[in-house]
N, C-alpha and C positions, 0 to 999 in steps of 0.2 A: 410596552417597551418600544423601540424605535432601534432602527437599525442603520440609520443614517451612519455612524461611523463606530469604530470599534472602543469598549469601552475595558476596562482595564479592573475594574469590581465587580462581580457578582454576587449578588443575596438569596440567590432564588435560584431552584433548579429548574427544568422546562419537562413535566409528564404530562403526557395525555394532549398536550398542546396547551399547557396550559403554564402560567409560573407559580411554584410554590416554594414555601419557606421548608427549607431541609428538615429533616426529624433528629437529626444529631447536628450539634456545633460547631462539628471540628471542620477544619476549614485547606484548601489548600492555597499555598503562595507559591506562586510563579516569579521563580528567581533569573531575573538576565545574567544567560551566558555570557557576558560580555562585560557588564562593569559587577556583576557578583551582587547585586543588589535588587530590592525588590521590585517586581515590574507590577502585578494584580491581586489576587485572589477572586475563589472561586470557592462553593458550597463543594463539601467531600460525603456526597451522599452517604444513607446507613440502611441496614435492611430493610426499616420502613417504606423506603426510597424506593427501591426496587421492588416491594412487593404491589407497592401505586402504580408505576408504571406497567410493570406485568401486568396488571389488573386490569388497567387501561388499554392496553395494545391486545389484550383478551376479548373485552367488551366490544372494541370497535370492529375485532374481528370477527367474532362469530355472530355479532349483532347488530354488526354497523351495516353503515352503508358501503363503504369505502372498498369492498372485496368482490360487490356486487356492480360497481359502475363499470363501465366497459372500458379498457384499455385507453381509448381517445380519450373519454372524461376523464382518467386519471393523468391522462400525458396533460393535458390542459392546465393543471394546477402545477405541474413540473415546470413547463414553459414560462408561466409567472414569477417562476423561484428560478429559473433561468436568468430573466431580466432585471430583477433585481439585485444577483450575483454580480450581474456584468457590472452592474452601476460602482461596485465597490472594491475590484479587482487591485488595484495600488495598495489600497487601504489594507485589506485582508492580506496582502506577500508584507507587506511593513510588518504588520502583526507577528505574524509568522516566525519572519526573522528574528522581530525581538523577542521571542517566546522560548525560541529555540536553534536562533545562532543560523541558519542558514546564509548565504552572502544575498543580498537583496535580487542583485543579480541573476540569482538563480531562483529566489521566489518568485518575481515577475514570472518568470517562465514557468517553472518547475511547480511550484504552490498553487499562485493562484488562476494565472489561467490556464493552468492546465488542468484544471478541478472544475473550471466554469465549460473547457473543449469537454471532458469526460460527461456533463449534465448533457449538453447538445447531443454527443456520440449517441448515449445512451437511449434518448428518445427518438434518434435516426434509427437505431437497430429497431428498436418496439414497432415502428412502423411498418417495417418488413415482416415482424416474427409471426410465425404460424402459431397464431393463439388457438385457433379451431382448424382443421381440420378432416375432409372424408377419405377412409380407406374400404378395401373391400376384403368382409372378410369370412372366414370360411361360413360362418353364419348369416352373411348377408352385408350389407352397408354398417361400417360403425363409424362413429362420430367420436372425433377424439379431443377432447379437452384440454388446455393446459391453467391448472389449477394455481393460486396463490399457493404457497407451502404453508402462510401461515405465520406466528407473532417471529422475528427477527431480530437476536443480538446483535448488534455489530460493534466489535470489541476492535479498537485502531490505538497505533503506535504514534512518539510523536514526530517520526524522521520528514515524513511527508503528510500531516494528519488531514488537509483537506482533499487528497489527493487519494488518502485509504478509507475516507467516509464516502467518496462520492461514490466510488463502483459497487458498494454496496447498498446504500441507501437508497441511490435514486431505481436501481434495478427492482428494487424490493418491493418500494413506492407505486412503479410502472405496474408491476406484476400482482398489486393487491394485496402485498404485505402489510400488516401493523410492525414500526422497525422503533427497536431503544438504542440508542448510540450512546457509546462507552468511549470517552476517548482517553487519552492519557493521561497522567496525571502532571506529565510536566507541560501539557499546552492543550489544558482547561479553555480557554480565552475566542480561540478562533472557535472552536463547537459550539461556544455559549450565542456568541454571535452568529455564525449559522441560525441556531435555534430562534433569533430574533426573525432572521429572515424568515422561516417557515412559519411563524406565527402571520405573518401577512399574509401568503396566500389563502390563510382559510381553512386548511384539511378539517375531516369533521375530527372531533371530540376522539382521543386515544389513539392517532395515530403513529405520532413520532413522538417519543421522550428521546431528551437528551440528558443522562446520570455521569458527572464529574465526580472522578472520586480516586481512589486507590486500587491494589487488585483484587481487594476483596470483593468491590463491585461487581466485575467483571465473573469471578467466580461465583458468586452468588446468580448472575445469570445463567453460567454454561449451567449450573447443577438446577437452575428453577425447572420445574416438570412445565409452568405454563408457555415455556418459550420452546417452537418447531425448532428452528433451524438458530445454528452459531454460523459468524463470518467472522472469520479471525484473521489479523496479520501481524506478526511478534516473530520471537524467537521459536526457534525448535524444538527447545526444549519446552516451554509455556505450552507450544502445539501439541506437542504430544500429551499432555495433561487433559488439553481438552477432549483430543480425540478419544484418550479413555474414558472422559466421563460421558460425553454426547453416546460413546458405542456401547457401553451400560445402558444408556436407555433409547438405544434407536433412534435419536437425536438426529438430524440430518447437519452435517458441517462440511464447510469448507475454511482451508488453510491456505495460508500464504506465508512461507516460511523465510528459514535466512537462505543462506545462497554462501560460494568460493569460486567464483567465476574465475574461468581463464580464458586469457587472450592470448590466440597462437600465434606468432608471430614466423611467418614463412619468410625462409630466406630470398622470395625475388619481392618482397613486401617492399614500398616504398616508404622510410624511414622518417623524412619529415612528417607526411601524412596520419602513420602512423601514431606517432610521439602527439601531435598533435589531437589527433582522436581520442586517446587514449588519456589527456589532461581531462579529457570529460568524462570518458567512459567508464575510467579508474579512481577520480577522486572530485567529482558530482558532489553535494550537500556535504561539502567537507567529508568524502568517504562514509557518509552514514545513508548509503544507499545498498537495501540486497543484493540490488542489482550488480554494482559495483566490478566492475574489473580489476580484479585484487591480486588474481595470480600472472604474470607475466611469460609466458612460454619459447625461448625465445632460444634457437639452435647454438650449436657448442663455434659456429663457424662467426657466426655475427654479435656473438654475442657482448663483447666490449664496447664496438661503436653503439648497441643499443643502449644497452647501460647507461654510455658518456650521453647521450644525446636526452634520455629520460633523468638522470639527475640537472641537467642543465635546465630542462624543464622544471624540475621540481624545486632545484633552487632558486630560480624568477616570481614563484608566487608569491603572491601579494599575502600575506599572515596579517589580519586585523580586525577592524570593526568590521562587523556584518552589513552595518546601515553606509555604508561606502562601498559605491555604484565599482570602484575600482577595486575593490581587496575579490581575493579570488580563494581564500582558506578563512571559515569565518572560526568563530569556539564550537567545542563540542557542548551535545545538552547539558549535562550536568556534571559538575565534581567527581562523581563516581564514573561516567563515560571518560575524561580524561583519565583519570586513574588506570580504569581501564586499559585503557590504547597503550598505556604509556609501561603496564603490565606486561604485554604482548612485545613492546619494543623491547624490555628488557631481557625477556622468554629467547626474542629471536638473537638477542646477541649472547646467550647464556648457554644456545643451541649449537651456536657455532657458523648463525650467519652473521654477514658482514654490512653494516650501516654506511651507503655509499652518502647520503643525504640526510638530514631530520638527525634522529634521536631523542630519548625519552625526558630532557627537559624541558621544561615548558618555553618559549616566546617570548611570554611576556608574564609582568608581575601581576596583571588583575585580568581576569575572565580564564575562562576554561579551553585553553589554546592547547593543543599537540603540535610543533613542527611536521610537515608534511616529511616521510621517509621512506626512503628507497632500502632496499634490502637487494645482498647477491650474495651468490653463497651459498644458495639456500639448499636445501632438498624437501620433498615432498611430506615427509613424515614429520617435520616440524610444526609447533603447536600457530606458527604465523601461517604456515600454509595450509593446511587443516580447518582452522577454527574462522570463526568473521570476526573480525578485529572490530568492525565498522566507526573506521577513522581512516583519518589522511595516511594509510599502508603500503607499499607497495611492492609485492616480493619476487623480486626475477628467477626463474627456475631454468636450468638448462637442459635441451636434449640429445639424443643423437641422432634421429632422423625422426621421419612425421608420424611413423608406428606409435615411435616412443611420446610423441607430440601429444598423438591420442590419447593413449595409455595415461600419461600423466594428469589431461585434463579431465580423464573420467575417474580417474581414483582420488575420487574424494562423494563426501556423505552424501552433499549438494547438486540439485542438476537444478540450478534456475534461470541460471543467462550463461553464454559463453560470446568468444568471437572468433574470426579468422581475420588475419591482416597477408592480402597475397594479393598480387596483379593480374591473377588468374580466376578472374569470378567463379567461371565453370567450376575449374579444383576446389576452390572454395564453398559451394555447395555438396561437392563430395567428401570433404571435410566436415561441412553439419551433418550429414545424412549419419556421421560414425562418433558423434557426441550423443551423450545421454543428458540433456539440456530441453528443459522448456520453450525456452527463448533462445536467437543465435541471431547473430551478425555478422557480416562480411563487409572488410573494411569499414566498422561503426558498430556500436551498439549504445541504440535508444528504444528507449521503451515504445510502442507504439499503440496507444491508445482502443485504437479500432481492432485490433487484433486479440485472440484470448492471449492471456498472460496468464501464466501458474507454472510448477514447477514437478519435476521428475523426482524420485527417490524421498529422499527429507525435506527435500525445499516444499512440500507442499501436498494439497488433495483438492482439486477443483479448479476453476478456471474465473478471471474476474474479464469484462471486458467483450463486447462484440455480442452476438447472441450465444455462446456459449457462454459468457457470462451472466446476461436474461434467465438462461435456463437451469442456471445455480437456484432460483427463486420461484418456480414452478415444478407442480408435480403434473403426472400425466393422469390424464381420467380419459377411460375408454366405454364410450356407452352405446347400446345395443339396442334393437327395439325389435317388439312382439308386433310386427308391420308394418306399413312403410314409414320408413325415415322423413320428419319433416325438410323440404329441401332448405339447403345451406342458408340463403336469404332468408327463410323463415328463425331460422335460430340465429343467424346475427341479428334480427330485429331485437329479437327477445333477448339476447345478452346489451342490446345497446340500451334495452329499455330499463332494465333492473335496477331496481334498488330505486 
């Protein structure tokens, strides 16, 4: 196959590195968000599927070469799939969009290169990480190891799908994992494509499958015994299912959950600024980001002008096609996603908050559009301010001073992002220091690549990103010796020669 530009059919799924014809016929269609009509299809793997590539990512690991090359040799094959990413960056956010509705807009950025920054991050950090190590210890010199973990599920949603394959794959890849990538079932299309590209650099025999399918896929890996470690990013509650089955059998996982961010809004905050940060921070990938600023926190004194000043904003957005450079609200994924959202709008004014903006009819008569909508009124125990909507949301809460600021941004399930909006940086770091949040912002909140990202409470278990990410995908091995220790240069020879 050729990976020159993205293709819209698939026949074949990608195990072991290899293409084969599925073992079951059923198929998946990729339906655009946007005109409601069919965009591709893609093979819906079956147990046979998975138990090939298991098989594969088994063989290569305990008998390949691939776990035995030294860290360089493996970064070397990553760099090659580096460069060929880069070639195809427009092509792949196009994709994307049409797959799954995001405004193109923010695929250029958000999709695809910021999935080809994450491949570059990633082999910056490996070049730092302390793969080997000498400590001194009470027995004498030991030499500390950090080992591949071993065969790697990586189980990804479709909000951001190039962007949740790469912090796990290429980490995995680096660190001498055999990895099966699972991606969603509604944006088959850019994985399969991927898969193309990794077919060119060469890896040996079984190291990367790519299985498109439904969630039975996906479960059929968490519960395989052949598979070390899960990396999972989804819902909460999915996470939790996994983490029972992986802690049944000592499974190593990591989570990346949902999230209910809030953004405090301090009364010497600057309000243009503010509103304006907040059109991204809050309603990014049409709201279908964890990250998302969804809760509004914003004192009982200021609170009107903020209100007026965020529906103003939110009545300007652009509502339309995703493939127009100008719309700035594209459809959500699917029928059921709108549904959704438009469930929660209905919840919140049924609760007894008030719809300043939006509302739960649709746009428009074709694609899967929500009005972007502002909520006030609200309180904390509502199912809008509790749960993640993940759609164009937005619900303002009021307080009565920054205790109660606190208080309110930490009562809830989720610690995965939060922000403060204040002119006073300083205060504003004494304000994160008393969030229970993974990630935090002051005046802004963007994800930052190079940094770990993971989240506190339910949003999560593990870190993706930076070398705490690297070390999601290694285990430690500590070895000893009955006399002297070959020195360091003697054992990076022999790790660089292996295999």
């Amino acid at each position: 196959m050729t990976a020159e530009s993205p293709r819209h059919r698939y026949d074949e799924l990608f195990i072991g590195g290899r293409w084969r014809k599925p073992t079951t016929p059923e198929r998946l269609c990729v339906i655009s968000p946007h005109s409601e009509q069919p965009l591709g299809e893609a093979p819906a793997a079956g147990p046979g599927d998975v138990e090939a590539a298991v098989a594969a990512a088994r063989q290569a690991f305990d008998h390949g070469p691939w776990p035995l090359w030294n860290p360089h040799q493996r970064m070397s094959k990553i760099e090659q799939l580096a460069a060929i990413y880069a070639h195809h960056l427009d092509d792949m956010a196009d994709l994307i969009t049409a797959e799954m509705g995001s405004p193109r807009s923010f695929s250029r950025l958000g999709q695809a290169a910021g999935a080809a920054s994450m491949i570059h991050l990633a082999l910056a950090t490996a070049r730092d990480f302390p793969w080997t190590e000498r400590r001194q210890g009470v027995l004498g010199e030991a030499h500390l190891r950090r080992a591949p973990v071993g065969v790697v599920g990586a189980i990804v949603p479709w909000n951001v799908p190039q962007c949740l394959i790469m912090p796990k794959l290429i980490p995995a890849l680096i660190a001498g994992c055999t990895v099966i990538v699972k991606p969603a079932p509604e944006t088959p299309l850019d994985a399969l494509w991927l898969a193309e590209m990794i077919e060119q650099i060469e890896l040996p025999e079984g190291v990367v499958s790519v299985l498109t399918g439904g969630p039975s896929v996906g479960q059929a890996l968490v519960s395989h015994p052949g598979v070390d470690k899960i990396a999972f990013t989804g819902s909460s509650a999915t996470g939790r299912r996994i983490a029972a089955e992986c802690g049944a059998q000592l499974k190593r996982v990591s989570l990346e959950l949902g999230g209910k961010s809030a953004a405090i809004i301090l009364d010497d905050a600057d309000l243009d600024k503010t509103v304006a940060g907040l059109k991204t921070a809050g309603l990014m990938n049409n709201g279908q980001a964890c990250v998302a600023q969804t809760r509004i926190l914003v004192s009982e004194r200021r609170h009107d002008e903020v209100v007026d000043a965020l529906a103003d904003m939110m009545a300007a957005l652009r509502v339309g096609d995703p493939g127009d450079d100008t719309t700035d609200i594209g459809p959500l994924v699917a029928r059921r996603q709108q549904l959704r959202v438009q469930d929660y709008i209905r919840s919140g004014r049924q609760q007894g908050a008030r719809v300043v903006v939006g509302g739960e009819d649709s746009p428009a008569d074709r694609g899967w559009y929500v009005r972007p909508t502002l909520f006030t009124g609200a309180t904390n125990d509502m199912r809008i301010a509790r749960e993640e909507i993940f759609g164009p949301v937005l619900t303002v809460l009021t307080y009565r001073d920054e205790q109660d600021a606190i208080r309110i941004a930490n009562d809830s399930d989720y610690g995965l992002a939060g922000s403060v909006w204040t002119a006073d940086t300083a205060h504003g770091l004494e304000i994160t220091a008393r969030i229970r949040t993974g990630t935090y912002g002051i005046n802004m909140y963007m994800l930052d690549i190079s940094t770990p990202f993971g989240g506190f409470k339910k949003s999560g278990i593990g870190r993706e990103f930076g070398p705490e990410g690297l070390a999601e995908y290694v285990e430690l091995q500590s070895v000893l010796c009955n006399g002297k220790m070959p020195p360091p240069n003697v054992l990076n020879v022999i790790a660089a020669t292996a295999g």
